[in-house]
Structures are given as C-alpha cells and as structure tokens.
ROPADREN-858362 format. One record per atom (N, C-alpha, C): x, y, z; residue in one letter. Coordinates in steps of 0.001 Angstrom, whole numbers, plus 500000, padded with zeros to 6 digits. Layout:
<pts>
XYZa...
</pts>
This chain:
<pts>
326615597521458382x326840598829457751x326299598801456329x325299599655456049x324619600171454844x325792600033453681x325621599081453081x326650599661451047x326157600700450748x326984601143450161x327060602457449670x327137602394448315x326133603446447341x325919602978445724x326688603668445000x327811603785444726x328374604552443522x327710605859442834x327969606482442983x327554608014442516x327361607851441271x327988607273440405x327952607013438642x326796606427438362x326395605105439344x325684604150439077x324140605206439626x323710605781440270x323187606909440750x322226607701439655x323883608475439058x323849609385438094x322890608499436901x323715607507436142x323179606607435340x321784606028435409x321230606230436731x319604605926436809x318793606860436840x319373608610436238x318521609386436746x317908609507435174x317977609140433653x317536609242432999x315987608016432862x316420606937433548x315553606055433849x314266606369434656x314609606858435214x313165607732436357x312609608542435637x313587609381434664x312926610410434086x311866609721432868x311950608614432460x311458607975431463x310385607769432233x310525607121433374x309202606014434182x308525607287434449x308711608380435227x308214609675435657x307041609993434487x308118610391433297x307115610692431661x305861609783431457x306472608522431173x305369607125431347x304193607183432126x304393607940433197x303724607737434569x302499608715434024x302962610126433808x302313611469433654x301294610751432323x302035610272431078x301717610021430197x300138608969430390x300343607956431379x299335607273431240x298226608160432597x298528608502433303x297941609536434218x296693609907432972x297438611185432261x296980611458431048x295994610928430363x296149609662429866x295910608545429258x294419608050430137x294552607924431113x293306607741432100x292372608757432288x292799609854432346x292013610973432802x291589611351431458x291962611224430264x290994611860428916x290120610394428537x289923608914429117x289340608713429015x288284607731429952x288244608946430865x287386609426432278x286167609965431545x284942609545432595x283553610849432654x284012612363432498x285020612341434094x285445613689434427x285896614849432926x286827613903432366x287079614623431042x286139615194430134x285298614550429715x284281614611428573x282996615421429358x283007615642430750x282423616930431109x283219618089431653x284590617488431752x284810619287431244x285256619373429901x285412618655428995x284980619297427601x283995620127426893x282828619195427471x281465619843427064x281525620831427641x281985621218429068x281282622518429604x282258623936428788x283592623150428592x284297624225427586x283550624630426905x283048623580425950x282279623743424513x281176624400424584x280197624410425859x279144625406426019x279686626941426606x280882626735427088x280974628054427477x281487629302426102x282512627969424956x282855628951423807x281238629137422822x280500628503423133x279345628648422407x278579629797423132x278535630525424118x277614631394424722x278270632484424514x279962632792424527x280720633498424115x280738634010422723x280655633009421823x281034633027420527x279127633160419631x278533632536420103x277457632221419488x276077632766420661x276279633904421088x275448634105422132x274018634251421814x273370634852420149x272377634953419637x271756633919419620x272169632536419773x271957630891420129x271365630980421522x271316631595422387x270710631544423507x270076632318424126x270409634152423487x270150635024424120x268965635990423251x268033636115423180x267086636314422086x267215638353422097x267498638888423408x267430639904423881x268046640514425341x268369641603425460x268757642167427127x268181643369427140x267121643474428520x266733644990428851x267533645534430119x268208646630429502x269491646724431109x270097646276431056x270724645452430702x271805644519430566x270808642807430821x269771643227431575x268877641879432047x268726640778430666x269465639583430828x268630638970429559x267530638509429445x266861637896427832x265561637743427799x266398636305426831x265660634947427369x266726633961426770x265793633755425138x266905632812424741x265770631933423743x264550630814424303x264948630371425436x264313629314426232x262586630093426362x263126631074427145x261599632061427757x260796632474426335x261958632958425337x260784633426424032x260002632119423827x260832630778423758x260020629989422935x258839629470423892x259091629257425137x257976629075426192x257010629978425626x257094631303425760x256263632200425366x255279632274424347x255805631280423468x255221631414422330x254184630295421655x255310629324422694x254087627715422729x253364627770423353x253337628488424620x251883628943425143x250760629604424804x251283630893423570x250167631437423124x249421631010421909x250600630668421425x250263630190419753x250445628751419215x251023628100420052x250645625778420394x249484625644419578x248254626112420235x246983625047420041x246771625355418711x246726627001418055x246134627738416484x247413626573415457x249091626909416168x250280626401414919x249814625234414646x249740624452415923x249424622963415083x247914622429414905x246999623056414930x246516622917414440x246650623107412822x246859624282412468x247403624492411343x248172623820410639x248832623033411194x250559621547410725x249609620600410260x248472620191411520x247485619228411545x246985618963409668x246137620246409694x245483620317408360x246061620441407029x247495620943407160x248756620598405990x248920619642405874x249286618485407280x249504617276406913x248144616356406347x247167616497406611x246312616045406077x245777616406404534x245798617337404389x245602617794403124x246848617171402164x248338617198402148x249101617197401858x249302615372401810x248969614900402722x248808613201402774x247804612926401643x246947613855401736x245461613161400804x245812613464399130x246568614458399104x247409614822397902x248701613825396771x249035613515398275x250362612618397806x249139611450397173x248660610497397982x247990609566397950x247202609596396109x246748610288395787x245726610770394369x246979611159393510x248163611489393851x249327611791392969x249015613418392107x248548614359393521x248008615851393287x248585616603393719x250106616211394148x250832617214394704x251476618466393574x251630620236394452x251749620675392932x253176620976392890x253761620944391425x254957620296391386x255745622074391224x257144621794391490x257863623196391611x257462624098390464x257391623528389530x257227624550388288x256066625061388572x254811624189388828x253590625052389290x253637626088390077x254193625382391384x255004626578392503x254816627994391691x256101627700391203x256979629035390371x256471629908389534x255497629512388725x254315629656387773x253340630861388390x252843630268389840x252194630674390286x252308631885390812x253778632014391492x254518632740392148x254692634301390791x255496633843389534x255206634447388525x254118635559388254x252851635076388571x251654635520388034x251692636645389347x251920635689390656x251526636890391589x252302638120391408x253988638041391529x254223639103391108x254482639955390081x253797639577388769x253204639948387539x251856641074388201x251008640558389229x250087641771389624x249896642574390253x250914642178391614x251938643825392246x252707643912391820x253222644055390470x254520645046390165x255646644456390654x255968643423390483x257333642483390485x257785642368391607x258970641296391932x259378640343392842x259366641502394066x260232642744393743x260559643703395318x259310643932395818x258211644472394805x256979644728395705x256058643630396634x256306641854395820x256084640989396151x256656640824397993x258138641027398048x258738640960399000x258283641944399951x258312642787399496x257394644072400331x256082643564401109x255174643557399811x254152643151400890x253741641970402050x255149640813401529x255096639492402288x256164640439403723x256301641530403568x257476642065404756x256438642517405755x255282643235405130x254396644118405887x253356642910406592x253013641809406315x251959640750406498x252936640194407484x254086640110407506x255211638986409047x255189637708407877x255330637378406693x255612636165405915x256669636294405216x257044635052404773x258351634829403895x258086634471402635x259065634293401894x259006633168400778x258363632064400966x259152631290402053x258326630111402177x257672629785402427x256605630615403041x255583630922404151x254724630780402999x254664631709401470x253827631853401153x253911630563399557x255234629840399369x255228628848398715x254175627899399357x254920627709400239x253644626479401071x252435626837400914x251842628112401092x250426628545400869x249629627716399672x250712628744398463x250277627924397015x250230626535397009x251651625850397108x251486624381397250x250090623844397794x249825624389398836x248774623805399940x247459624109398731x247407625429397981x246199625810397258x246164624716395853x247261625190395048x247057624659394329x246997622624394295x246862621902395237x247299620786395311x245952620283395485x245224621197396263x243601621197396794x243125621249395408x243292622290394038x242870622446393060x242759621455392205x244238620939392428x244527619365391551x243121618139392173x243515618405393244x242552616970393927x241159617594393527x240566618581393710x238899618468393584x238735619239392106x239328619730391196x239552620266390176x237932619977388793x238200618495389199x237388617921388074x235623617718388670x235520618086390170x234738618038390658x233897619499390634x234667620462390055x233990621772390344x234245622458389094x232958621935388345x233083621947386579x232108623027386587x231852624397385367x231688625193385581x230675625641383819x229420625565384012x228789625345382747x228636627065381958x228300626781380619x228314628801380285x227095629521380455x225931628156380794x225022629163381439x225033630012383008x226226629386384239x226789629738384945x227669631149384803x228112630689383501x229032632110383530x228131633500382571x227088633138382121x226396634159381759x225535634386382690x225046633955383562x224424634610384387x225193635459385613x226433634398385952x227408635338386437x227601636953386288x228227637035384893x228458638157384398x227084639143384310x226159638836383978x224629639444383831x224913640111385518x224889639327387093x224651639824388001x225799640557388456x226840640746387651x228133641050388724x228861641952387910x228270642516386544x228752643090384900x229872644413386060x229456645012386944x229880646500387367x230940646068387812x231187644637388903x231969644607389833x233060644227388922x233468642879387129x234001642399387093x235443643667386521x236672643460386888x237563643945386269x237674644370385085x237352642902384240x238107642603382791x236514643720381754x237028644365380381x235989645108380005x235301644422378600x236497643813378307x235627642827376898x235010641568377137x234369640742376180x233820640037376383x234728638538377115x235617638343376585x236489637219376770x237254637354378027x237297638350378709x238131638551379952x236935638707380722x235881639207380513x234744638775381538x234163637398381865x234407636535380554x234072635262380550x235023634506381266x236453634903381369x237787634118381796x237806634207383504x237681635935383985x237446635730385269x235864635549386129x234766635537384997x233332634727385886x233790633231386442x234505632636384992x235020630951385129x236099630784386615x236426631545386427x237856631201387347x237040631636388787x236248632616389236x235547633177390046x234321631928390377x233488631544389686x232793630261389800x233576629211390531x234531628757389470x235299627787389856x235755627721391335x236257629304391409x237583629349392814x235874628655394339x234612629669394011x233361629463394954x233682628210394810x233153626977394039x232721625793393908x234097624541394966x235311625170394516x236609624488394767x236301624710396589x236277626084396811x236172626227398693x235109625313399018x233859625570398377x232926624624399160x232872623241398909x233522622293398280x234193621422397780x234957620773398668x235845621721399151x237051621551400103x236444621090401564x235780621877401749x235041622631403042x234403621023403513x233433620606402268x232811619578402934x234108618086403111x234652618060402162x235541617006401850x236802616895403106x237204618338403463x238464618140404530x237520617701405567x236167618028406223x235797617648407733x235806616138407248x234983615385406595x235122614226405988x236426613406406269x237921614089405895x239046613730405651x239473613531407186x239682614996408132x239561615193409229x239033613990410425x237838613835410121x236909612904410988x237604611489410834x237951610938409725x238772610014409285x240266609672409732x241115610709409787x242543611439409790x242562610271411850x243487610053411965x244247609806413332x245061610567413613x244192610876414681x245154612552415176x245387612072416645x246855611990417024x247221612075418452x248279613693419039x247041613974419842x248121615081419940x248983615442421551x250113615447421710x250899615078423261x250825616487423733x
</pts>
C-alpha cells in the first residue's frame, strides 16, 4: 500500500516548484536571447521599425500607391551616369594626388576667398545660391570645383608666365570685347585672361601625361 504524503508537507513544496518553474522559464529565456533565432528576430523588428519610421530610407517615391524604391533609383542611375561620374572621381583623384604630392593643395581660406569674389559678381550669397539652384549644384559641388581649379593654378602657376608685350597686344586685338575701360583694368584682365588660356593648355598637356602614368583599376 502506497504512503501517503502529508498535505502540509505537499503544501510546503509548492513554493519550491514555483522557484524551479521561474528558474526554468528564466534560463529557457536565457537560451533563446542567446540563440541565432533571437538576433533574427531582432533585426527583422529593427527593419520593420525602420521602413515604418524611416520609410524615405527606402522608398524614393509611389505612383498609385505603386512604389518606386531607393534600390531601383540608384540602379537607375549607375547605369546611366557610372562610366561619365567616375570618370570624373578618376580625374579629381588624380589631379588632387598630384597636388597633395607638390604641397598645391588650395587651402580653405583660398576656398572662401574665392567663393567671396564669386558672389561679389552676382550680387551676393542668395543670388549665388540661386544660380547653383537653377544649374542642379550645391555648395559643395561648386567648392570642390574651385579647390579642383585653383590647386591646378597653384601646381602650373609659375609655368604660365605672362610678358607685357603679350598683354599689349592682347588689349590692341580684343580693346571692344574687354570689360574694364581704363588703362589698368584692361591690363589686369588681358593678364588674368592670358594667364587663365596658358594655365588650360598647360593642364591639358600635363593631366594626359599624369593620366597615362596614373594606375587606374576600374571593377
């Protein structure tokens, strides 16, 4: 015949189970957050509050409700415009390598300087912004420009020297076209006008040179 357990003694073990039970859940727990299973459904949380919360991150557009992703724009765009952009990166970095190297890079204040003057000749910074709005450019779009110009200027600068029989004959063939009406502002932009010719063709021969040289791998 089966003993029989005391009801007290019973009672008295039911806080004990409840402990081992907790323990149990607890390391359950304990296993399963550091499972695969866990840490992908975390992530998939985390992408789902991100498409919710941050949908401009993925969704570039909807016609009809139809979306148009970020994925498809950027496909779109490395297909048309890949081979012209980097090419374009190509010849920054090269130019910009050949710069560093001669210690011709142009420094922020030049930047700024430069930037200054430009919008000193459309009629200040808003019109500046204006017309970089109407062209599809930015600020930085057109810092880098300068940088890229003036850095070229630094490096071949001393190479594209500019004599005053140059600039009097200049002025003699070009008296109608130049802006400036006195003598010293005709002389300032023949020089700078000489100069800017001499600096492109300067460039022109020197980057294929640089180019031909340059290790270019492109994937």
């Amino acid at each position: 015949m089966a003993k029989k357990i005391p009801l007290k003694k019973i009672e008295s073990a039911r806080p004990f189970n409840r402990v081992n039970n907790v323990l149990d859940k607890l390391s359950s727990l304990k296993r399963f957050r550091s499972s695969k299973k866990f840490y992908i459904i975390l992530a998939i949380a985390g992408l789902l509050l991100l498409v919710i919360y941050k949908k401009e991150w993925f969704i570039a557009a909807t016609v009809n409700g139809s979306p148009i992703t970020n994925l498809e724009l950027q496909m779109k765009l490395n297909k048309q415009f890949r081979s012209q952009t980097l090419n374009q990166l190509i010849n920054e970095k090269i130019i910009l390598s050949e710069a560093i190297k001669n210690n011709a890079v142009a420094s922020e204040t030049e930047v700024n300087k430069k930037i200054t003057e430009i919008e000193t000749g459309v009629g200040g910074a808003e019109s500046l912004d204006a017309l970089l709005a109407q062209q599809g450019q930015t600020r930085d779009s057109i810092r880098q420009q300068i940088r890229l110009q003036l850095s070229i200027e630094k490096l071949y600068a001393n190479e594209a020297t500019v004599s005053a029989e140059e600039v009097n004959k200049f002025i003699e063939q070009n008296k109608d076209q130049l802006r400036a009406s006195d003598s010293a502002g005709q002389e300032k932009e023949a020089t700078e006008t000489i100069k800017s010719q001499k600096l492109s063709q300067i460039f022109s021969q020197k980057f294929q040179e640089l180019k031909t040289k340059a290790k270019i791998q492109i994937f």
